[in-house]
C-alpha positions as CSV (number, residue, x, y, z in Angstrom):
1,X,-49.0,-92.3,4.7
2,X,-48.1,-90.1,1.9
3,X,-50.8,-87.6,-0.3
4,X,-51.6,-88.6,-3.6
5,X,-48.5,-88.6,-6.0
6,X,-50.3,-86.1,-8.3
7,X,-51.1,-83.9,-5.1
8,X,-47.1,-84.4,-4.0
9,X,-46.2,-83.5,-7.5
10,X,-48.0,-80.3,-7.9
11,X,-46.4,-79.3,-4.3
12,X,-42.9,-80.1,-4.9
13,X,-43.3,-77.8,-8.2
14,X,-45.8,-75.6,-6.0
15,X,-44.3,-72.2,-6.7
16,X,-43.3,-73.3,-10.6
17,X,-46.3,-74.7,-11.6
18,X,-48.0,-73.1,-14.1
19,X,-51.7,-72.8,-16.0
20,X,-52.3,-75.5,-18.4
21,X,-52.4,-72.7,-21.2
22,X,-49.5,-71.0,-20.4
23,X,-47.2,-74.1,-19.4
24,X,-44.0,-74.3,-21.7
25,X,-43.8,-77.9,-23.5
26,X,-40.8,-77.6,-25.4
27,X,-37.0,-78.3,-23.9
28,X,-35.0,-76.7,-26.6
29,X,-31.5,-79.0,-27.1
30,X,-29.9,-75.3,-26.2
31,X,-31.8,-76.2,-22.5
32,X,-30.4,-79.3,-21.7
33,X,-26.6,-78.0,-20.8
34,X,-28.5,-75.3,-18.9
35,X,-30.4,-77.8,-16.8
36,X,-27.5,-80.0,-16.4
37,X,-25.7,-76.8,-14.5
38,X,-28.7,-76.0,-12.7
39,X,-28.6,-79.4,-11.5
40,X,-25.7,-79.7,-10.3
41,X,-25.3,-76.4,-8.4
42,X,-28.3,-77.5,-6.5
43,X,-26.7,-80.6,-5.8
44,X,-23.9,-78.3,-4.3
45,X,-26.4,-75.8,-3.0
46,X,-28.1,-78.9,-0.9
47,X,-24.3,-80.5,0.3
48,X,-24.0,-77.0,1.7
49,X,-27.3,-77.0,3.6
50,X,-26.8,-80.3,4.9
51,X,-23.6,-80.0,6.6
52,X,-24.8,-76.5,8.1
53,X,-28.1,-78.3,9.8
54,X,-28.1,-78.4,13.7
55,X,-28.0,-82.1,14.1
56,X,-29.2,-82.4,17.7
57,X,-32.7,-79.7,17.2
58,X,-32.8,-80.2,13.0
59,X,-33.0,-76.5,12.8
60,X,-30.6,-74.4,10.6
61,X,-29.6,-70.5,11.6
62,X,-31.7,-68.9,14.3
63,X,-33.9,-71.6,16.1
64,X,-36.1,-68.9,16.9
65,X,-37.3,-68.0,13.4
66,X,-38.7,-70.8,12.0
67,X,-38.9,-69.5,8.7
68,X,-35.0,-70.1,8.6
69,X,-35.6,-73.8,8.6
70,X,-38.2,-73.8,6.5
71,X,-36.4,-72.3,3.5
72,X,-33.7,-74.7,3.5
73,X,-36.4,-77.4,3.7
74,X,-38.2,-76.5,0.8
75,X,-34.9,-76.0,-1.1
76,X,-33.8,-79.9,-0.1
77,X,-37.2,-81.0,-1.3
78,X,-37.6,-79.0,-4.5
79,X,-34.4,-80.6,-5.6
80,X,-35.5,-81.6,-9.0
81,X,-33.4,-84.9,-9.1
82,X,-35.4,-86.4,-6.0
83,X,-37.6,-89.2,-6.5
84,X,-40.8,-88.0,-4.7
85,X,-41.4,-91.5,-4.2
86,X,-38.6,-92.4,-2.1
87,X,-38.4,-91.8,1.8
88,X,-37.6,-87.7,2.9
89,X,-34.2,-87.1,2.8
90,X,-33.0,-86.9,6.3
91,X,-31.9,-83.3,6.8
92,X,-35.7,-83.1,5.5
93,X,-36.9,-85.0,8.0
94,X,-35.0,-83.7,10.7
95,X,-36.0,-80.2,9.7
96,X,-39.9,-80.9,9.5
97,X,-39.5,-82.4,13.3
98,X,-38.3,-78.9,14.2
99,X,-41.0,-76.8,12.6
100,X,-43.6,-79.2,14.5
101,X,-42.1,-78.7,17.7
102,X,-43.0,-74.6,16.7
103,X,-46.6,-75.4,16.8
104,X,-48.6,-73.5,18.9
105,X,-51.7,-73.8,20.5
106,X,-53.2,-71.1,18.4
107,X,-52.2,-72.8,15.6
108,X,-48.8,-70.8,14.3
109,X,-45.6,-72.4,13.8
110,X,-43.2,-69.5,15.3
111,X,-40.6,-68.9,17.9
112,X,-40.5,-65.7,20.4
113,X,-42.5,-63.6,17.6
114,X,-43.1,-62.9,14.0
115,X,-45.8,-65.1,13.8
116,X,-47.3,-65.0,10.4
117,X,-44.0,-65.2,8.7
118,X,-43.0,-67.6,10.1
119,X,-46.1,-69.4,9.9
120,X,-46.2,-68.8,6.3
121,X,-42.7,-70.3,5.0
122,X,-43.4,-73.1,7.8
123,X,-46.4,-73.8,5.9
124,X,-44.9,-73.9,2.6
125,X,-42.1,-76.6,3.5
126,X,-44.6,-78.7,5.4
127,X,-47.0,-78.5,1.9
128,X,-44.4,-80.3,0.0
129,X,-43.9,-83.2,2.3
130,X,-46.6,-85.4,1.1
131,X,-47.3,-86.1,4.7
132,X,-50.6,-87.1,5.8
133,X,-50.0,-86.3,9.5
134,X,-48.8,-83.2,8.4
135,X,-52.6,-81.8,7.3
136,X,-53.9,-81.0,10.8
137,X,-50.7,-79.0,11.3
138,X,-51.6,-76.9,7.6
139,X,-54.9,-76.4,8.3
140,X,-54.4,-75.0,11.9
141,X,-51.9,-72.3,10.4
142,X,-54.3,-71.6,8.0
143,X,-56.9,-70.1,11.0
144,X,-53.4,-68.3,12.0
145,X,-52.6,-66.3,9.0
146,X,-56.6,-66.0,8.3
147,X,-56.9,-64.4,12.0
148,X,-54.3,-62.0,11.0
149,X,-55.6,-59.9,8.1
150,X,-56.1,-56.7,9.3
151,X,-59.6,-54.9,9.7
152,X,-59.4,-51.7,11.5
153,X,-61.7,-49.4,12.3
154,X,-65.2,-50.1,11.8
155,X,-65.1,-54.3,11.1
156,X,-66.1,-55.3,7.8
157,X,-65.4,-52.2,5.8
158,X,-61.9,-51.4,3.5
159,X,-61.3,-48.4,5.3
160,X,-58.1,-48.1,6.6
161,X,-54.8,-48.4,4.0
162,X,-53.6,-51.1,6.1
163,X,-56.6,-53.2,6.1
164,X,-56.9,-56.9,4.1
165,X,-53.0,-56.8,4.4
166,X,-51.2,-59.2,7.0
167,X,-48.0,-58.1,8.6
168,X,-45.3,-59.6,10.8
169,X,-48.0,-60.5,13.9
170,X,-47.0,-59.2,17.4
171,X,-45.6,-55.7,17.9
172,X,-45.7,-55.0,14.1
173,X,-49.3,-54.4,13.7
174,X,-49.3,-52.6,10.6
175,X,-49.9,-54.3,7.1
176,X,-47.1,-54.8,4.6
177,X,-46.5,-56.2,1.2
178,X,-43.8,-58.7,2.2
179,X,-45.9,-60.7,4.4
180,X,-49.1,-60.3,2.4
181,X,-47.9,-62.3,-0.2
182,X,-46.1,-64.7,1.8
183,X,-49.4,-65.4,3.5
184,X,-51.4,-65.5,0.5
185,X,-49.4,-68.1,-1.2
186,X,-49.4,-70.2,1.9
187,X,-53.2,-70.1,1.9
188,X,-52.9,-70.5,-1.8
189,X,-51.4,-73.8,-2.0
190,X,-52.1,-75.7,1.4
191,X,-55.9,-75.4,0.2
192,X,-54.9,-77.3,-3.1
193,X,-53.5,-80.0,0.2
194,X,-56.4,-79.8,1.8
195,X,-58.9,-79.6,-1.1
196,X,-61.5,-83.2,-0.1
197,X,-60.1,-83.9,2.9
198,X,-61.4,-83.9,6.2
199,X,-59.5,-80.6,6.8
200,X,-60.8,-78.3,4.4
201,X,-62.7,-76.0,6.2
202,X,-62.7,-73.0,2.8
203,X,-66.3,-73.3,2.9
204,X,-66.9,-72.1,6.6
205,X,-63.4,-69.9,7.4
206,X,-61.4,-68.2,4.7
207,X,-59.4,-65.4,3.5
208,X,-61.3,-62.1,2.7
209,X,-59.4,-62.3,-0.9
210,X,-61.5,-59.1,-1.8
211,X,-59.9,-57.1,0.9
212,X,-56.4,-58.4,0.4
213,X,-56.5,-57.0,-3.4
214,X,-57.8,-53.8,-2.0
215,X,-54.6,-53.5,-0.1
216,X,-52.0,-54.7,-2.1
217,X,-53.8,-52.6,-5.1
218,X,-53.0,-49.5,-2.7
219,X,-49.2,-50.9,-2.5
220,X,-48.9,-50.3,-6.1
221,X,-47.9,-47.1,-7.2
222,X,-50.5,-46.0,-9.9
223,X,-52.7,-42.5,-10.2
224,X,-55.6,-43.8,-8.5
225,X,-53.1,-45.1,-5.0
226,X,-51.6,-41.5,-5.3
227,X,-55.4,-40.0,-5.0
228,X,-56.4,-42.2,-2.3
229,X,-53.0,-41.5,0.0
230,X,-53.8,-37.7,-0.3
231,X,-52.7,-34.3,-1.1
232,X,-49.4,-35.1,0.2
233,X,-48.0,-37.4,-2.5
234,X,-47.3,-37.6,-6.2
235,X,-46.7,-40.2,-9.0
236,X,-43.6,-40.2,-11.0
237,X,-44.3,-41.7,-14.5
238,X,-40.6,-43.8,-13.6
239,X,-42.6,-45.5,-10.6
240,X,-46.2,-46.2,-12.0
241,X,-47.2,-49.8,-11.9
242,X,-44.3,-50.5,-9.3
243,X,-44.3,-51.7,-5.4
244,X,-43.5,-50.3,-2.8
245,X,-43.3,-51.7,0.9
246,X,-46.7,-50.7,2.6
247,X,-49.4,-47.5,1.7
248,X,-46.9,-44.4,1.8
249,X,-44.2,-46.2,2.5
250,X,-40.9,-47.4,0.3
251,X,-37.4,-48.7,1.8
252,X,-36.3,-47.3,-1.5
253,X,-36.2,-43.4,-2.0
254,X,-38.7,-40.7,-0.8
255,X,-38.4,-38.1,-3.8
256,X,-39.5,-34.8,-3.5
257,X,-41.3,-33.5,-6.7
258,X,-43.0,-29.4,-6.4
259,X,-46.3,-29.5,-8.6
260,X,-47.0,-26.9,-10.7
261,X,-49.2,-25.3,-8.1
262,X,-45.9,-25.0,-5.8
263,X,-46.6,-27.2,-3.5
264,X,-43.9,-30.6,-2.8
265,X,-45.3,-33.5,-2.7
266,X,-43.5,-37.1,-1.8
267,X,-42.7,-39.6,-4.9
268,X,-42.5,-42.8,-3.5
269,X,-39.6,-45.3,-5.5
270,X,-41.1,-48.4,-6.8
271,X,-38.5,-51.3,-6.4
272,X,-38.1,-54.9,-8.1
273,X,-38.7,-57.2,-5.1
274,X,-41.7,-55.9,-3.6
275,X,-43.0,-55.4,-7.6
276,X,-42.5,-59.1,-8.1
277,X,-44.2,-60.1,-4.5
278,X,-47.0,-57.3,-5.8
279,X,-47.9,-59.7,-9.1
280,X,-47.5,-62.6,-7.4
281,X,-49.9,-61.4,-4.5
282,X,-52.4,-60.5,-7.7
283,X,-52.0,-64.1,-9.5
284,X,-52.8,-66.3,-5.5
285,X,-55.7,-63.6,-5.6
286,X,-56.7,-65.4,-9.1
287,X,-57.1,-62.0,-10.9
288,X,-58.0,-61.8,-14.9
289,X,-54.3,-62.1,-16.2
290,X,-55.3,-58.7,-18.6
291,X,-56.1,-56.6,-15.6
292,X,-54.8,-53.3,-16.0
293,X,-52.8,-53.7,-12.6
294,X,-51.0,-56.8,-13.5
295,X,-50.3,-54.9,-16.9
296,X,-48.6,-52.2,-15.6
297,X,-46.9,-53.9,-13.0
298,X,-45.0,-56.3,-15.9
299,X,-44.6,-53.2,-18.0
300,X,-42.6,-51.4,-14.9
301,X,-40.6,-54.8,-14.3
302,X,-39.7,-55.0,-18.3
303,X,-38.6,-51.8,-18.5
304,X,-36.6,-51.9,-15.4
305,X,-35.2,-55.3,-15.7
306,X,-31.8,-55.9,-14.6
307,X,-29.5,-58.9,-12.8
308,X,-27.2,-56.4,-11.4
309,X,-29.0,-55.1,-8.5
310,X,-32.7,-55.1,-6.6
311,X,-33.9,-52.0,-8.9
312,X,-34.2,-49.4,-7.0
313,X,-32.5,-50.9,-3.7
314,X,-29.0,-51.6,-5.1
315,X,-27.5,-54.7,-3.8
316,X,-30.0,-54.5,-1.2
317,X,-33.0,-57.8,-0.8
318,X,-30.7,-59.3,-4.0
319,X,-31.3,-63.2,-3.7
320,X,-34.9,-62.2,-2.3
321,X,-35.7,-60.4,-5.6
322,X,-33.9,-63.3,-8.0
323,X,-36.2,-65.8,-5.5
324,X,-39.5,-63.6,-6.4
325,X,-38.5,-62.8,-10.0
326,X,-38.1,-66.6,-10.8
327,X,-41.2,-67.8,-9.2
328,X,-43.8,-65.0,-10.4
329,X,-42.1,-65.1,-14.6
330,X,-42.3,-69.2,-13.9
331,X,-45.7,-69.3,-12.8
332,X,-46.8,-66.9,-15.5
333,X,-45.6,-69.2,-18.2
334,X,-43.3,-65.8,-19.1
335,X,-41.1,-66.6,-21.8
336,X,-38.9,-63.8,-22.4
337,X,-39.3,-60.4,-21.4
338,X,-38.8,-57.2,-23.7
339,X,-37.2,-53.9,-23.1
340,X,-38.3,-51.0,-24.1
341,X,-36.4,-51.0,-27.3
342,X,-38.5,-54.3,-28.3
343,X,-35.6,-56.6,-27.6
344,X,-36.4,-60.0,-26.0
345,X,-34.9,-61.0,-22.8
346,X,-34.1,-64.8,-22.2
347,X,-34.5,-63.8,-18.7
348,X,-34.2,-68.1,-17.8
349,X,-31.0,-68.5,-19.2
350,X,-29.5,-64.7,-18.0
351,X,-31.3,-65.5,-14.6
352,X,-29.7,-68.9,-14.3
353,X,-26.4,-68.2,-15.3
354,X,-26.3,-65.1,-13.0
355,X,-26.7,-67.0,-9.7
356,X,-24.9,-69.5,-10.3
357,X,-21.9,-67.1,-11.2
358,X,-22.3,-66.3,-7.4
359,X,-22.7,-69.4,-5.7
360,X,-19.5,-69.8,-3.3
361,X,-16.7,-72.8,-4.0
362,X,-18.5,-74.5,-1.2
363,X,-22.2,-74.2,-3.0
364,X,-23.5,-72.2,-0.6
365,X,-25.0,-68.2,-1.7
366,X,-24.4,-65.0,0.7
367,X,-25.0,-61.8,-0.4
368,X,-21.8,-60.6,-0.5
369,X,-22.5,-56.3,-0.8
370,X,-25.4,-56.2,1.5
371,X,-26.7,-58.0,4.8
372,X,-30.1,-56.0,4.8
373,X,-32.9,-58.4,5.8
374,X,-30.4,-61.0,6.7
375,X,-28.6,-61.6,3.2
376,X,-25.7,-62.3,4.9
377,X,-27.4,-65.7,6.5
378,X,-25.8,-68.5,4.1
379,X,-28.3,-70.8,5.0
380,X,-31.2,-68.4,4.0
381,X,-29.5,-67.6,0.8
382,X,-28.4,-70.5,-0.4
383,X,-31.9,-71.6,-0.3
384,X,-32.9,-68.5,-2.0
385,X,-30.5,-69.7,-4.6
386,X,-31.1,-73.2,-4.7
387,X,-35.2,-71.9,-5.5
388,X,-34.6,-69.5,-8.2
389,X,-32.9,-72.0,-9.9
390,X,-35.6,-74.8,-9.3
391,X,-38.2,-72.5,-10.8
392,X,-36.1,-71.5,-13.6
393,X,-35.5,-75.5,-14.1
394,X,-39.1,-76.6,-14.4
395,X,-39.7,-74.1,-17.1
396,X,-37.2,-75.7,-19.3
């Protein structure tokens, strides 16, 4: 038995829907050539998937990460042409068979390890099935993710830079911003599935959303993180309002800045994907759109907005950033963005046009200069593709 239709709708848009006051009405005639391409280089994005599925185990990639079967499955279902009505497509189905037979007894849908991110993707394709069946399996993973927000030292308190953060699960302990937000959008939306059902259990067993702001507020490079991190590091104004990985931590570059007491200190490089996952971490937390850290986070992605590379990582975590860019401007109802000069960015259009300049003859996406964090996984990618240009889709 499916959900509700308006339930399936809001899911199969999940990542693209946006507020009521900030939802874009109008389809310019200039849009619907653009949408017409979108569509069909999903339609060639979703060929590609299908013929790479495992056909006997439904799984695409690694069968041990979950999470790589879940992106191609919320890809396929996204697909903007689908009638929501109609039966799953099969790949679909096939794929969601997989994930379920992840499930484990403490409620995670995961392989050998990385539990929360897998859980968290896992839970994101098995939102937008419309499945009824599929709500014990949601709200299950919900206890998961929920179990895995950190709290060290003494129990109840903010007091460690990693705590209110979530991280990979198993041997990676720590905190990070990556998985944060993964995890907070999963929560974020499978309580919209759950919301008056027999499964909601928000009232009795939820997210300390309080503590999760503390932490990714401490991701975010900005005079008041530099203060609490110590003696040892310093603010560059380039970086402030930008991401970084975890609390004194940046894959990007470590800079070393002497003060004017003589003393170096460490600059840590903001960069564009983990600044994209920062706002979007701040807009699941439901934060005031005019708070000062959302501010400064869009001013530092304006003024360092650019198709050409992850800023601040080069080609590396490309389709990743294009993925978050899309979804957080989408769900901000961001029309255009403007540089520093004052000149407005159709950042739809340029984003749009961009990816699908580097989809492959055979529709699938690969990150072709870097295979950090798998980019070089066509399955992954394509999805990644195939996403950024859903969300970029529904806002036309």
């Amino acid at each position: 038995m499916k959900l509700l239709l308006s339930t399936f709708f809001f899911l199969s848009f999940l990542v693209t829907a946006l507020s009521a006051q900030n939802r874009i009405t109008d389809s310019p005639d200039g849009d619907v050539s653009l949408k017409l391409e979108i569509e069909r280089a999903i339609a060639k994005g979703a060929s590609y998937l299908e013929s790479q599925q495992n056909q006997e185990t439904g799984s695409w990639s690694d069968p041990t990460l979950p999470a790589l079967t879940a992106l191609p499955i919320s890809a396929i279902m996204g697909n903007p042409k689908r009638d929501p009505e109609a039966t799953l497509p099969s790949s679909a189905e096939k794929g969601y068979e997989f994930l379920l037979s992840n499930v484990k007894v403490d409620g995670g849908i995961y392989g050998k390890g990385l539990a929360t991110y897998n859980t968290s993707l896992s839970m994101m394709a098995l939102a937008q099935s419309g499945q009824e069946e599929h709500l014990p399996v949601i709200a299950k993973a919900r206890r998961l993710l929920i179990n895995q927000q950190q709290d060290f030292d003494k129990p109840g308190e903010v007091d460690n830079m990693f705590d209110g953060g979530i991280g990979y699960g198993g041997t990676y302990a720590h905190s990070d911003l990556s998985n944060t937000h993964f995890a907070m959008e999963a929560l974020y939306y499978s309580q919209k599935v759950l919301a008056d059902t027999e499964y909601d259990e928000s009232s009795e067993f939820e997210l300390d959303w309080d503590a999760a702001i503390e932490f990714v507020s401490l991701v975010q490079n900005s005079e008041s993180t530099v203060d609490r991190l110590g003696e040892a590091f310093a603010l560059r104004d380039d970086d402030d309002g930008g991401f970084v990985y975890f609390p004194a931590n940046t894959k990007s570059d470590q800079i070393k800045i002497k003060g004017e007491d003589g003393k170096e200190r460490t600059a840590l490089r903001s960069y564009g994907s983990m600044s994209y996952a920062g706002l979007l971490a701040f807009i699941y937390a439901d934060m005031d759109r005019d708070d000062p850290r959302i501010t400064s986070v869009m001013r530092w992605l304006q003024n360092n907005y650019t198709l050409e590379e992850n800023p601040g990582m080069d080609s590396q975590g490309l389709f990743y950033y294009f993925h978050t860019m899309s979804k957080a401007l989408a769900i901000t109802g961001t029309k255009h963005l403007v540089t520093p000069e004052g000149n407005e960015i159709n950042w739809k259009q340029d984003l749009a046009l961009r990816v699908m300049s580097l989809q492959q003859p055979d529709g699938s996406w690969v990150n072709e200069e870097s295979n950090r964090w798998m980019e070089d996984d066509t399955a992954m990618v394509t999805a990644y593709g195939m996403l950024t240009l859903q969300h970029i889709y529904r806002t036309l």
